[in-house]
LORO-140327 format. One record per atom (N, C-alpha, C, O): residue number from 1; atom name; x, z, y. Coordinates in steps of 0.05 Angstrom, whole numbers, plus 32768, in hexadecimal, padded with zeros to 4 digits. Atoms other than C-alpha are relative to their C-alpha. Layout:
<nodes>
    i  at  east    up  north
  NUM  CA     X     Z      Y
...
</nodes>
This chain:
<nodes>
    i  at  east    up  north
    1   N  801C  8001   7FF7
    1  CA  81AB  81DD   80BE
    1   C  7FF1  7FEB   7FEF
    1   O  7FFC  7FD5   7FED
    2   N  8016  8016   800F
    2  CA  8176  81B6   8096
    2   C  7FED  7FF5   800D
    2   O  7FD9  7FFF   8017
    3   N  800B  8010   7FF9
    3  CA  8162  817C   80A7
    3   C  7FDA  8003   8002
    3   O  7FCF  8010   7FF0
    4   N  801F  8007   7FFB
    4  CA  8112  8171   80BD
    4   C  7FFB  7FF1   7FEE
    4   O  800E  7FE4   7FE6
    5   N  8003  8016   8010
    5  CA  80EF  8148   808C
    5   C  7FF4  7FEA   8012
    5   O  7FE1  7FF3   801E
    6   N  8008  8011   7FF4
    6  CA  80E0  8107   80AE
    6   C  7FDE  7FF9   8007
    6   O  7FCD  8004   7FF8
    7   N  801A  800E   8005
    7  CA  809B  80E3   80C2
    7   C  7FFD  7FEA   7FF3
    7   O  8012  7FDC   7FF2
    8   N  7FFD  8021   8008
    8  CA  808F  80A7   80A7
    8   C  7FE9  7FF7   8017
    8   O  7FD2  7FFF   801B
    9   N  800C  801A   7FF2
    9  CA  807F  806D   80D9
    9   C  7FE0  7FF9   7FF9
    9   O  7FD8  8004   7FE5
   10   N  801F  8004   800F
   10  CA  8035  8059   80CB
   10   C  8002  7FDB   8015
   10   O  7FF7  7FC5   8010
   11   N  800E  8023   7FF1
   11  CA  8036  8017   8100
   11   C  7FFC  7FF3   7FE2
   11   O  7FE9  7FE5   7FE5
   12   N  8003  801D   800A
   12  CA  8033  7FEC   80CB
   12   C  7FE2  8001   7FEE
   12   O  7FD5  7FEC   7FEE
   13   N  800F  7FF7   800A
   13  CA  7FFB  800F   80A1
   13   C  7FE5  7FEB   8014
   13   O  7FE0  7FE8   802C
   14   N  801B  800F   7FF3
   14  CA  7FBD  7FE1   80A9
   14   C  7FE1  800D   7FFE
   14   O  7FE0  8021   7FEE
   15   N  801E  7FF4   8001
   15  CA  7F6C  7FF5   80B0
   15   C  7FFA  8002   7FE6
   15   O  7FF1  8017   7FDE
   16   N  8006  8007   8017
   16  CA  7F63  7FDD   806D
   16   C  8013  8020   7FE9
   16   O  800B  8032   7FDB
   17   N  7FF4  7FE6   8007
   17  CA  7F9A  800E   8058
   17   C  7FFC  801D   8000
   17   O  7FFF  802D   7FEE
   18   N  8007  7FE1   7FEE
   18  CA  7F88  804B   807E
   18   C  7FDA  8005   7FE3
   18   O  7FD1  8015   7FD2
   19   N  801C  7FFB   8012
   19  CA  7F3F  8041   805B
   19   C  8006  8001   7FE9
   19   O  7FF1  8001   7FDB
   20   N  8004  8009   801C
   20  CA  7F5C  803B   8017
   20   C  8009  8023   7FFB
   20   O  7FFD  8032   7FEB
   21   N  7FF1  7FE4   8001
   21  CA  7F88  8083   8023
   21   C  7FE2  8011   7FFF
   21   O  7FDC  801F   7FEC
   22   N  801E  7FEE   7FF8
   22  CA  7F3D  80A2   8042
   22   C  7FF0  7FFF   7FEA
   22   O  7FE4  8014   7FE4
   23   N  8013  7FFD   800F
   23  CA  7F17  808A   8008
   23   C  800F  800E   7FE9
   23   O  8001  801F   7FDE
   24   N  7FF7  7FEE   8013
   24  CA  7F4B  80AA   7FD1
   24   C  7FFF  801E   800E
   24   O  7FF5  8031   8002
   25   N  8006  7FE5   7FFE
   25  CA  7F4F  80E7   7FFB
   25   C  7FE5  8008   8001
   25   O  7FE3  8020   7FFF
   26   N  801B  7FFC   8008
   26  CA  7F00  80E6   7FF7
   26   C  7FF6  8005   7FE0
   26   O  7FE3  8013   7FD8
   27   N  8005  8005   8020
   27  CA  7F00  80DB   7FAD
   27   C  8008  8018   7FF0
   27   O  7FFC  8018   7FDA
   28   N  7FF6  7FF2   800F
   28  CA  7F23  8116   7F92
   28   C  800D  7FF8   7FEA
   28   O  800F  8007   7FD7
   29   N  7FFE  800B   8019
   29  CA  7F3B  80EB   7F63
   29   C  8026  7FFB   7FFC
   29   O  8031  7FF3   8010
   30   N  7FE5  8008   8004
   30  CA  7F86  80E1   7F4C
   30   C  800B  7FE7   8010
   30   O  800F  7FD4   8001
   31   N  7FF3  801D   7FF4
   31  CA  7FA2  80A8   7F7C
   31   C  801B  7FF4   7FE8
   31   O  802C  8000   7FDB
   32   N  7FF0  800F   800B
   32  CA  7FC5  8070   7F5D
   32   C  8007  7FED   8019
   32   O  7FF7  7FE4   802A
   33   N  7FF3  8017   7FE6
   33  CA  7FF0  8042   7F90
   33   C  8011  7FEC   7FED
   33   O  8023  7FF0   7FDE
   34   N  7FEB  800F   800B
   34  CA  8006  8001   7F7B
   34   C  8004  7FEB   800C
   34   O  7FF3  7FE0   801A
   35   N  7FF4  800A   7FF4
   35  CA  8034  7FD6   7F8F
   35   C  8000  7FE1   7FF7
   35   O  7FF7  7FD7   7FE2
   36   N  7FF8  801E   800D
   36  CA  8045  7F8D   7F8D
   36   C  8014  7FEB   8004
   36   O  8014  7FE7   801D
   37   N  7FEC  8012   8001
   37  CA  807C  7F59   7F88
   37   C  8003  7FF4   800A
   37   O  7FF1  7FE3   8008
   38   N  7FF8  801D   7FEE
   38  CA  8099  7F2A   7FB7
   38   C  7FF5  7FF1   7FF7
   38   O  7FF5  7FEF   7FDE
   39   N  8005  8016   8008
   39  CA  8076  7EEC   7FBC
   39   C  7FDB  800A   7FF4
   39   O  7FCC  7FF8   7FEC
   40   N  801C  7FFF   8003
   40  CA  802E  7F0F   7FAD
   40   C  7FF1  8013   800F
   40   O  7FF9  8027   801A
   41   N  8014  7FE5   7FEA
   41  CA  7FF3  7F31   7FD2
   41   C  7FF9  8012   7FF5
   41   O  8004  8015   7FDF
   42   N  800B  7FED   800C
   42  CA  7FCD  7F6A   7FC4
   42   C  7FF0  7FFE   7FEE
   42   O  7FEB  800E   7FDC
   43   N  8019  8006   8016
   43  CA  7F93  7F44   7FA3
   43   C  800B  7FFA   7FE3
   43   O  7FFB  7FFC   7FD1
   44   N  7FE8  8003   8013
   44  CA  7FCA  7F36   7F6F
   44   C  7FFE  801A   7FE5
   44   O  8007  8019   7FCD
   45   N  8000  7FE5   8013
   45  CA  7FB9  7F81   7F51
   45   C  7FDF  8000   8001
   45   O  7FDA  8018   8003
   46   N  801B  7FFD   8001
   46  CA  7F6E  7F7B   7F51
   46   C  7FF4  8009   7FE4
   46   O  7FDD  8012   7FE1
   47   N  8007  8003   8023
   47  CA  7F68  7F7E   7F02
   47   C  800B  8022   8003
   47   O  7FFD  8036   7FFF
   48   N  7FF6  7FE8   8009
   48  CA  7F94  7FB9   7F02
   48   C  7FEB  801D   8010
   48   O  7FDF  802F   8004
   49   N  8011  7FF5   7FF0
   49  CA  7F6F  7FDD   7F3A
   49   C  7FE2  8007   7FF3
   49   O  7FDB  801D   7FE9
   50   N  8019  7FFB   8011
   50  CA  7F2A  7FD5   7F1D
   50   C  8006  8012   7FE5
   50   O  7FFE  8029   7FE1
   51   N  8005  7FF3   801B
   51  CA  7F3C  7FE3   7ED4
   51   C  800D  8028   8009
   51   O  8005  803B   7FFB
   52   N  7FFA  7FD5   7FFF
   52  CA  7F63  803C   7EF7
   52   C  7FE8  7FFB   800D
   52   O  7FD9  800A   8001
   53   N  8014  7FFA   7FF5
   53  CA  7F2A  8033   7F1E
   53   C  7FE6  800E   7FE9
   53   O  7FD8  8022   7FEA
   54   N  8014  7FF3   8017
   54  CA  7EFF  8037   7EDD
   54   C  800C  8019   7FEE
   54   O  7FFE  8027   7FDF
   55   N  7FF1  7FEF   800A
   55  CA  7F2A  8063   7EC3
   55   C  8006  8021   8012
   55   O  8016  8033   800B
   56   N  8006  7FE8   7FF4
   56  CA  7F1B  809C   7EF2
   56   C  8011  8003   801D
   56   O  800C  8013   802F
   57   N  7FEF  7FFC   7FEF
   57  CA  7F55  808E   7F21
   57   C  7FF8  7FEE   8024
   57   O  7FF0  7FD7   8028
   58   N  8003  8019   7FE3
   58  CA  7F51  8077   7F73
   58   C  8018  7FF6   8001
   58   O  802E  8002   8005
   59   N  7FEA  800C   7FF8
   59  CA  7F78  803D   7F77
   59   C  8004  7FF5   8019
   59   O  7FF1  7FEE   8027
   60   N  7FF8  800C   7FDD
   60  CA  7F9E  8023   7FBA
   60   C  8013  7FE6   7FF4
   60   O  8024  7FE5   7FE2
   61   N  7FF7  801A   8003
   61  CA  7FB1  7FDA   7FBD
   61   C  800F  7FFA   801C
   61   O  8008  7FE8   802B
   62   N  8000  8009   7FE5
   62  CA  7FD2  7FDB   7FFA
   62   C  8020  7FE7   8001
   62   O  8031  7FE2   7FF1
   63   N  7FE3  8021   7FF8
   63  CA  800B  7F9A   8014
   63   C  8014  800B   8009
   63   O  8014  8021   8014
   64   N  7FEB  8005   7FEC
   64  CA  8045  7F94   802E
   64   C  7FF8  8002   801D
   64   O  7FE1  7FFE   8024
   65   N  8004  7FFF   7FE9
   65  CA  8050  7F9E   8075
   65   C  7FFC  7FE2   8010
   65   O  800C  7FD1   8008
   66   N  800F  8026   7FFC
   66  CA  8030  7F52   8099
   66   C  7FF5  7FFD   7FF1
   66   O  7FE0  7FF4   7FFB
   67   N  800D  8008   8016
   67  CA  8014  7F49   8052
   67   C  7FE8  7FE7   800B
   67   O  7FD4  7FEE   8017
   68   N  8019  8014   7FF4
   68  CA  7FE7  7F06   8066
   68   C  7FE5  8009   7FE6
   68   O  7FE6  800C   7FCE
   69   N  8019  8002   800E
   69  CA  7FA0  7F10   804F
   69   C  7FF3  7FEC   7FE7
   69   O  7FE2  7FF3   7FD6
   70   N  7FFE  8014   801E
   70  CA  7F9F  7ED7   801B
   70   C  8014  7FF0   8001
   70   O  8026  7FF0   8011
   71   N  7FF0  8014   8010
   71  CA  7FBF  7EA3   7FF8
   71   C  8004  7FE7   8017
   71   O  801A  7FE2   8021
   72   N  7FFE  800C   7FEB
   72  CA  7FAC  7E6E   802B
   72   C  8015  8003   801C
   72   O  8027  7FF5   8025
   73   N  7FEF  7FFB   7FEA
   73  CA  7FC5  7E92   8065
   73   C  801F  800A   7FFB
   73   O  802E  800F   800E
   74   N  7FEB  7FFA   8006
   74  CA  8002  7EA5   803E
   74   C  8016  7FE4   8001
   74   O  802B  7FE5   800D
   75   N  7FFF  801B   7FFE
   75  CA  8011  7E5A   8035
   75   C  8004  7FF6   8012
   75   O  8019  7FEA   8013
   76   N  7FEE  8004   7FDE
   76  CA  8010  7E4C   8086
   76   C  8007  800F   8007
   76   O  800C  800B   801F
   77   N  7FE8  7FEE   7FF5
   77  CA  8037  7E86   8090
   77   C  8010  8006   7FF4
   77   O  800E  801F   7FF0
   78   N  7FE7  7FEF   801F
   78  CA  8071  7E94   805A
   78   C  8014  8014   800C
   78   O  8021  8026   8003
   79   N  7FE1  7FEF   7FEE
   79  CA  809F  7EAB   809C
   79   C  7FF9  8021   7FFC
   79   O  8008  8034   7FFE
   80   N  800A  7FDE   7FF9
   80  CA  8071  7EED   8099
   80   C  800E  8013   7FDC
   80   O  800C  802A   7FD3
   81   N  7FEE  7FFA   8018
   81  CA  8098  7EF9   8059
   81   C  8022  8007   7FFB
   81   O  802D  8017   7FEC
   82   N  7FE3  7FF8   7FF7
   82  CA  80E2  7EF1   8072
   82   C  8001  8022   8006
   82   O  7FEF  8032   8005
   83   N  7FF3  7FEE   7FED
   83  CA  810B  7F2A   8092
   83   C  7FF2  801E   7FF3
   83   O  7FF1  8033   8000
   84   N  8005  7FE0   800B
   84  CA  80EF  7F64   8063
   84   C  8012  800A   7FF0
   84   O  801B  7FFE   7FDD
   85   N  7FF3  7FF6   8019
   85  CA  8116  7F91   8043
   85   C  7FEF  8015   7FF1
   85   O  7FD8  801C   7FF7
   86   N  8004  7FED   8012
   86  CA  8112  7FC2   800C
   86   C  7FF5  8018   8011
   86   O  7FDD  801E   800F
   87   N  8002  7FEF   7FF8
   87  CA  811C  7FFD   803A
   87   C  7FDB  7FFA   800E
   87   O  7FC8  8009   800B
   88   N  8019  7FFD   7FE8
   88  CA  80DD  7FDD   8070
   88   C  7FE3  7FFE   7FE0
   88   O  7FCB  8001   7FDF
   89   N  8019  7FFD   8023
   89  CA  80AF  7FDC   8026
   89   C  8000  8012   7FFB
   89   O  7FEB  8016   7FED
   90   N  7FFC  7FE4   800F
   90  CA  80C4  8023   8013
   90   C  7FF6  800A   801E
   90   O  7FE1  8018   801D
   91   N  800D  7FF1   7FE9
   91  CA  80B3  8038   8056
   91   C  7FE7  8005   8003
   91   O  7FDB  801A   8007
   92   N  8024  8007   7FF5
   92  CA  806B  8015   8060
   92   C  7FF1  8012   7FE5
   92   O  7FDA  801B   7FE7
   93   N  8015  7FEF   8013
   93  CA  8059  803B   801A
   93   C  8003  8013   800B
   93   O  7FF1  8020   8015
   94   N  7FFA  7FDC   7FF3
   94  CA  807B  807A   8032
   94   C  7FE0  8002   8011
   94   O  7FCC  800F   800A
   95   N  8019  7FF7   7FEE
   95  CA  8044  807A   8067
   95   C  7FEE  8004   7FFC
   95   O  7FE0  8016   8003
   96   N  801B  7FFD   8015
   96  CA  8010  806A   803E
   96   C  7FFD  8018   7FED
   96   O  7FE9  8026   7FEE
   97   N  7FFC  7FE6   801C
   97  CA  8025  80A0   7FFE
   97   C  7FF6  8018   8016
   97   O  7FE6  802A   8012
   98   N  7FFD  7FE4   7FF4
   98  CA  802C  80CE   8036
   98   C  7FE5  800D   800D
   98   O  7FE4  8025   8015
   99   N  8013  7FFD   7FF4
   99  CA  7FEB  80CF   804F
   99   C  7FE8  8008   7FF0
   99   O  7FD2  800C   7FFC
  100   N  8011  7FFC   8013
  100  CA  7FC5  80DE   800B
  100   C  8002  801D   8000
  100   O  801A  8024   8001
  101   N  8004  7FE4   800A
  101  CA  7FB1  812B   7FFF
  101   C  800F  8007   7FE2
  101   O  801D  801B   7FDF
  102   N  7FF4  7FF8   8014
  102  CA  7FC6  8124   7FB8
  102   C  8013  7FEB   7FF4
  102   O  8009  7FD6   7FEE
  103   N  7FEE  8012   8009
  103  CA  8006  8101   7FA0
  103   C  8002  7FF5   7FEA
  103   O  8009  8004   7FD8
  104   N  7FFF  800E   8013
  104  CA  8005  80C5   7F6D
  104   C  801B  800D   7FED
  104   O  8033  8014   7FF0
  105   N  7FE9  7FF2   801A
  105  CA  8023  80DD   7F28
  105   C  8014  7FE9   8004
  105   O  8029  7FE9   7FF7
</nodes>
């Protein structure tokens, strides 16, 4: 028997997120999703973002799952950074990818 293909989870998917999915599926435009490295936020890709942005593409900047909102608040909270794995990061995009009309090359 073959398996169902799963859902992906969305709790972690934030407002900010959800709006970034709505405005590429508004855009018709090629989605680009990118990611970022332990130890940085999303504002971290801002250069890259702008420059596919000019380049015809909608880009999504979205965080990690907790991702603190800046640098500051990253600083009095570092704990919101523990206890993640790989798999709970591959997940929180899963939810996100999954929610775009057309899939990043």
């Amino acid at each position: 028997m073959a398996k169902a293909p799963s859902v992906p989870d969305d709790a972690t998917v934030t407002k900010e997120e959800r709006r970034q999915v709505t405005r590429a599926n508004k855009s018709g435009k090629t989605p680009v999703v990118f990611v970022h490295g332990l130890w940085l936020l999303p504002a971290s890709r801002d250069r890259w973002v702008k420059l596919f942005e000019r380049n015809g593409y909608c880009a999504l900047g979205p965080g990690w799952p907790d991702d603190p909102d800046s640098v500051t608040e990253a600083k009095a909270r570092p704990e919101v950074f523990a206890r993640k794995g790989i798999g709970d990061i591959a997940d929180h995009y899963e939810a996100i990818i999954s929610k775009l009309d057309t899939r990043p090359p």
